[in-house]
C-alpha positions as CSV (number, residue, x, y, z in Angstrom):
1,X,-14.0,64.5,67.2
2,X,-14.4,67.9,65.9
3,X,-17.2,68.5,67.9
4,X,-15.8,67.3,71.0
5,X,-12.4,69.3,70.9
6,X,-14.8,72.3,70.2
7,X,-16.8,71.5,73.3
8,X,-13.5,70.7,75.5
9,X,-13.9,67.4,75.6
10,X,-10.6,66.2,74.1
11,X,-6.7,67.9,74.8
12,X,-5.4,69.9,72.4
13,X,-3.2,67.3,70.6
14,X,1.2,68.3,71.5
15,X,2.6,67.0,68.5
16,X,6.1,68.0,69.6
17,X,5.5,64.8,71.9
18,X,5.0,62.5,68.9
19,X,7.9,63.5,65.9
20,X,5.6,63.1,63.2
21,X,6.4,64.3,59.9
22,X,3.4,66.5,58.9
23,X,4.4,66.6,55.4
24,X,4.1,62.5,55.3
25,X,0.2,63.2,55.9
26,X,-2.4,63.7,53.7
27,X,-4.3,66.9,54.6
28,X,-6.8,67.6,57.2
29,X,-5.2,64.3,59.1
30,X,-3.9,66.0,62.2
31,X,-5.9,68.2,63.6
32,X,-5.7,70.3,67.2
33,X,-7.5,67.1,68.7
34,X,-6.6,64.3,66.7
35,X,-4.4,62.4,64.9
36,X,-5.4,61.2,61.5
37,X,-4.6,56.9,61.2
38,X,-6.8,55.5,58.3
39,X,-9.6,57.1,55.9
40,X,-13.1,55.2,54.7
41,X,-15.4,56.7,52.3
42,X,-19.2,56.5,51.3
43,X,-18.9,55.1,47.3
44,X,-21.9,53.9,45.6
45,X,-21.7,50.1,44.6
46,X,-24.3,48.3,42.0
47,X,-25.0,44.5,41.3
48,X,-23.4,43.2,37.9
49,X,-25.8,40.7,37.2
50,X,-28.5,43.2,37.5
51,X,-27.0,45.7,35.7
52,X,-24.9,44.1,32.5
53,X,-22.8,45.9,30.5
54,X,-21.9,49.3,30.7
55,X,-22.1,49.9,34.3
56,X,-23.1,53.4,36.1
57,X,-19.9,55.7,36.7
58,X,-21.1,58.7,38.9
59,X,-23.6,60.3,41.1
60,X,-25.4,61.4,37.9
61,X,-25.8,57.8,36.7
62,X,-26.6,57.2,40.2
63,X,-29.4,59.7,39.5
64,X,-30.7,58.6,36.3
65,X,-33.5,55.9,36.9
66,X,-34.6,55.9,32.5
67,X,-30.8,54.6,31.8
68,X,-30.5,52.4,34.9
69,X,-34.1,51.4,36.0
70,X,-34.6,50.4,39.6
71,X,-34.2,50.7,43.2
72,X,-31.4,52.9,44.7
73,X,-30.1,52.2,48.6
74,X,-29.4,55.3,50.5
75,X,-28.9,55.8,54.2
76,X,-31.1,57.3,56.4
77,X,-29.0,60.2,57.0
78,X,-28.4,64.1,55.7
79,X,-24.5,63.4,55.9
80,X,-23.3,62.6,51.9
81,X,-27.1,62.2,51.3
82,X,-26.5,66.3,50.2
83,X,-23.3,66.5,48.8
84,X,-24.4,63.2,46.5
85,X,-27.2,65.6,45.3
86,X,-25.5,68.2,44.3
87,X,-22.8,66.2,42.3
88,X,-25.4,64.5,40.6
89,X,-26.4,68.0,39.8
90,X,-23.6,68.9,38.5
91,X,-21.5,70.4,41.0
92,X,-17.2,69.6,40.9
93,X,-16.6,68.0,44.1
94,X,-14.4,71.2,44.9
95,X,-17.1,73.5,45.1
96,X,-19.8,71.3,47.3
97,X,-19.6,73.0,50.8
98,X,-18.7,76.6,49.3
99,X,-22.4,75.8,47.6
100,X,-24.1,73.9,50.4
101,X,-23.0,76.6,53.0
102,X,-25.5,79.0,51.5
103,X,-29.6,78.7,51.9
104,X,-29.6,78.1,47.8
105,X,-27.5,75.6,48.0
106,X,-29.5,73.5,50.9
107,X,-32.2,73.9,48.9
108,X,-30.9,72.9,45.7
109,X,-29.7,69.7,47.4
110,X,-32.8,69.0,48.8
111,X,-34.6,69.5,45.5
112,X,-32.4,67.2,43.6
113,X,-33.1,64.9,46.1
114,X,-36.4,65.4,45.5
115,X,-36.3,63.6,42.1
116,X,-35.0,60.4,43.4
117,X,-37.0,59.8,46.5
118,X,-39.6,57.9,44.9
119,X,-37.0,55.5,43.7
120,X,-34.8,54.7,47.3
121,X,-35.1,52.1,49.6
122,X,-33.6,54.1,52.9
123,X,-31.0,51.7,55.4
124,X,-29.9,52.9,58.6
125,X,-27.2,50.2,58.9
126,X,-24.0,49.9,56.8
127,X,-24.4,46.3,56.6
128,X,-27.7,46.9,55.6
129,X,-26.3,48.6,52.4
130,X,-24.9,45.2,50.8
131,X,-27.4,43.0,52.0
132,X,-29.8,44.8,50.0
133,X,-28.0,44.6,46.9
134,X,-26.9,40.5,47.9
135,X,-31.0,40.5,48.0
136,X,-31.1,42.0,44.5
137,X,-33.9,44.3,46.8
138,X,-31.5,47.1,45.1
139,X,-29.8,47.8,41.6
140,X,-27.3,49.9,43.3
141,X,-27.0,51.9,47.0
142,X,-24.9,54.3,48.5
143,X,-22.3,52.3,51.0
144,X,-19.4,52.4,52.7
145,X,-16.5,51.6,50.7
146,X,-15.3,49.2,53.6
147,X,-18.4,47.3,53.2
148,X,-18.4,46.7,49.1
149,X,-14.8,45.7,49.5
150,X,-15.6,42.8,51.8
151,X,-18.3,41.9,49.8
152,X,-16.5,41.6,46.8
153,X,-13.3,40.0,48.4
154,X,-15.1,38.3,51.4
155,X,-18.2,36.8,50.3
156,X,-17.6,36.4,46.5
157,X,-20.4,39.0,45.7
158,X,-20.4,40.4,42.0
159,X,-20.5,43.5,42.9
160,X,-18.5,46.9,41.5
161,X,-17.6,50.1,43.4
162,X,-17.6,53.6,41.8
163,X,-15.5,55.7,43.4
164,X,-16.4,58.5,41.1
165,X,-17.5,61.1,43.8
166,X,-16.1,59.4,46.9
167,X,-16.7,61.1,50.3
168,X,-13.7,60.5,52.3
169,X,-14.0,60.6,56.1
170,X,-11.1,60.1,58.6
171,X,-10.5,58.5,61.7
172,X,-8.8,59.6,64.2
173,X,-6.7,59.2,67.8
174,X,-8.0,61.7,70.7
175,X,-7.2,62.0,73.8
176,X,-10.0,62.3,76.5
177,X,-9.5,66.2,78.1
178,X,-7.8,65.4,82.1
179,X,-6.6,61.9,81.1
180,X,-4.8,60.0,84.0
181,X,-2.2,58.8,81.6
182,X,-1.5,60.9,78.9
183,X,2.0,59.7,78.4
184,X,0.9,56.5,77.8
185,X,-1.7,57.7,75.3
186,X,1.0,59.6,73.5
187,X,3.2,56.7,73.5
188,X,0.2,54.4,72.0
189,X,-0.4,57.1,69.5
190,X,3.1,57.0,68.4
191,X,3.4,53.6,68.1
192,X,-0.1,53.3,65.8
193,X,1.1,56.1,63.5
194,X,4.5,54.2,62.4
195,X,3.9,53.3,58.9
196,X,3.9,49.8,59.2
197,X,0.7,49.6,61.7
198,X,-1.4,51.5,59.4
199,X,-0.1,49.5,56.5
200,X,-1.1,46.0,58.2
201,X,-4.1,47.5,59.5
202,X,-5.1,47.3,55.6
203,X,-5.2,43.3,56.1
204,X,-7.9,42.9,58.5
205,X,-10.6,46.2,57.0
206,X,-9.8,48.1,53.7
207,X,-9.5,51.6,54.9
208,X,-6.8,53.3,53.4
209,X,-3.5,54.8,55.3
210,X,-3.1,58.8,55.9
211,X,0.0,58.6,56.2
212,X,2.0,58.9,52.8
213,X,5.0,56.4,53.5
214,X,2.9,53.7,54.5
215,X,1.2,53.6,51.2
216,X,4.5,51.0,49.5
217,X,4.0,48.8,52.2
218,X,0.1,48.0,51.3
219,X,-0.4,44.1,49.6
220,X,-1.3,45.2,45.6
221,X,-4.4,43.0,45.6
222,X,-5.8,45.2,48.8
223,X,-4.6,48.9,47.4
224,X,-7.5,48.7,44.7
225,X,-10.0,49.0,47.4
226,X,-8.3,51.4,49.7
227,X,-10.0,55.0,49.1
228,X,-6.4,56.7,49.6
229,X,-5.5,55.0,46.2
230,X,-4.4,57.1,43.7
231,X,-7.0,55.8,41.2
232,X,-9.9,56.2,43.5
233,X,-8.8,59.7,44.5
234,X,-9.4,61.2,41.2
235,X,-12.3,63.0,41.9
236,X,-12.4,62.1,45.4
237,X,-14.4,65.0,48.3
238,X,-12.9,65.1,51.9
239,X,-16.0,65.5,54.3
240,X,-15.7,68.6,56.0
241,X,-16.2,68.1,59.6
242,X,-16.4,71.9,60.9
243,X,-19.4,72.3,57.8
244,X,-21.4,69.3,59.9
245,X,-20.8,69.7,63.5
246,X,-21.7,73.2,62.7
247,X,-25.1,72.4,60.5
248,X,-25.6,68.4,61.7
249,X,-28.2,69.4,64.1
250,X,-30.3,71.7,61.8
251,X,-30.1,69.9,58.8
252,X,-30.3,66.3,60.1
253,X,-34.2,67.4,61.4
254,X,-35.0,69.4,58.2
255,X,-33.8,66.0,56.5
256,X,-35.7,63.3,58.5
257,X,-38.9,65.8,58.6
258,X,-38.6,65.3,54.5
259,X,-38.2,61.9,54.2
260,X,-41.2,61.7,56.4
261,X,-43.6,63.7,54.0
C-alpha cells in the first residue's frame, strides 16, 4: 500500500469524508492512502511436548540451539527475517530500523543470521509454519500470529506463542487512484471502521483492532491472541513500511542469493 500510493496507484485518502477520530487510532493506522482496520504480527511459536518446561521467551532463546536443541522454521523471506536477527543480537526493538538503515547494520543482521542457518528449515507458506511444528519437523518457527492462534484454539495443537519481539503489520483500506465510485468506497470504508466491525471481525481471524474503542467490545477468551493486546504489546516492533518499499528490492536478492550459498 505504501508503495502503491508512492507510485500513484491509490487516492490520497480525504479523511474529512470519513469523521474518524484520529486520536482513537493506534499510530501509523491512517496513512495518506489508507486506512488502518486490523493488525497481525510475525511471533515465533514452539511445540510444548518437544520443548518441556521452561519454554523459550525471545528472539535470543530463539537463537540459542545449546539451551533449546533443534530445528527452527523461518520463512523464506528478508522481511522480520533481519529485524529477528538483530533482537536476537541484542538490539531494543526501538532502535532496529535506525540500525538496519545503515550498511553495518545490514551486515550485522546478516551475520547473526549467519549463526542459525545451519539450524532452519526455510517455509514459503504461512500454513507451512504450523504444519511443521504439528509434524514435530520443527522445535519452534517463526509464524504468523494468526496462524498459532488457530492452531492452538482451532485444531487443539499444544502449542505456545511468544510475543516477545512481535513485528506488527497493518492492514489497510485503499482506494484504487480514478475509481468510478469513490463515494461508495468512502461509505464502505466508514462503515468497516465503526468499532463494532473491527471488534466482530476478531471472531472469524485473531488479528487485533486499530482502532482504540473497539478494543472493550473483543470476547476475553479471543483478546489473548490479538497482537493489539496490551500484554503482547510489551515489547512489541511496528514494521516500517517506508524502510521496505524503499530497501525490499535490494535486500530481498542480497537475502535469497545468501540462503543459496
Amino acid at each position: 500500500m505504501v508503495a502503491g500510493c508512492d507510485d500513484g496507484i491509490f487516492e490520497p485518502i480525504d479523511y474529512a469524508k470519513l469523521n474518524l477520530d484520529k486520536e482513537d487510532y493506534l499510530p501509523d493506522a491512517l496513512l495518506d492512502c489508507g486506512v488502518g482496520s486490523v493488525s497481525w504480527s510475525e511471533v515465533f511459536g514452539y511445540d510444548v511436548e518437544q520443548i518441556k518446561g521452561e519454554g523459550p521467551k525471545d528472539w535470543r532463546d530463539f537463537w540459542d540451539t545449546k539451551k533449546f536443541p533443534g530445528k527452527r522454521g523461518m520463512k523464506k523471506s528478508p522481511l522480520a527475517n533481519l529485524e529477528f536477527a538483530l533482537m536476537a543480537d541484542g538490539v531494543a526493538p526501538a532502535d532496529v530500523y535506525s540500525i538496519l538503515r545503515t550498511p553495518e547494520g545490514k551486515d550485522r543482521a546478516f551475520k547473526k543470521l549467519d549463526e542459525i542457518k545451519p539450524h532452519v528449515v526455510w517455509w514459503e507458506r504461512n500454513t507451512q509454519a504450523t504444519q511443521l511444528l504439528a509434524d514435530k519437523e520443527v522445535v519452534m518457527t517463526a509464524g504468523s500470529s494468526g496462524r498459532f492462534a488457530t492452531a492452538i484454539t482451532d485444531e487443539k495443537r499444544n502449542f505456545k506463542i511468544v510475543w516477545d519481539g512481535q513485528i506488527m503489520d497493518y492492514e489497510y483500506w485503499s482506494i484504487p487512484k480514478d475509481h468510478p465510485q469513490t463515494d461508495l468506497a468512502y461509505s464502505f470504508i466508514a462503515f468497516a471502521s465503526r468499532p463494532e466491525r473491527i471488534a466482530d471481525q476478531t471472531n472469524y481471524i485473531p488479528y487485533g483492532p486499530l482502532r482504540k474503542s473497539a478494543a472493550p467490545l473483543v470476547k476475553p477468551e479471543v483478546a489473548e491472541y490479538l497482537p493489539t493486546s496490551p500484554a503482547n504489546m510489551k515489547a512489541a516492533l511496528k514494521t516500517d513500511t517506508q524502510f521496505w518499499a524503499d530497501n525490499s528490492a535490494d535486500l530481498n536478492q542480497r537475502f535469497q542469493a545468501w540462503v543459496a550459498q
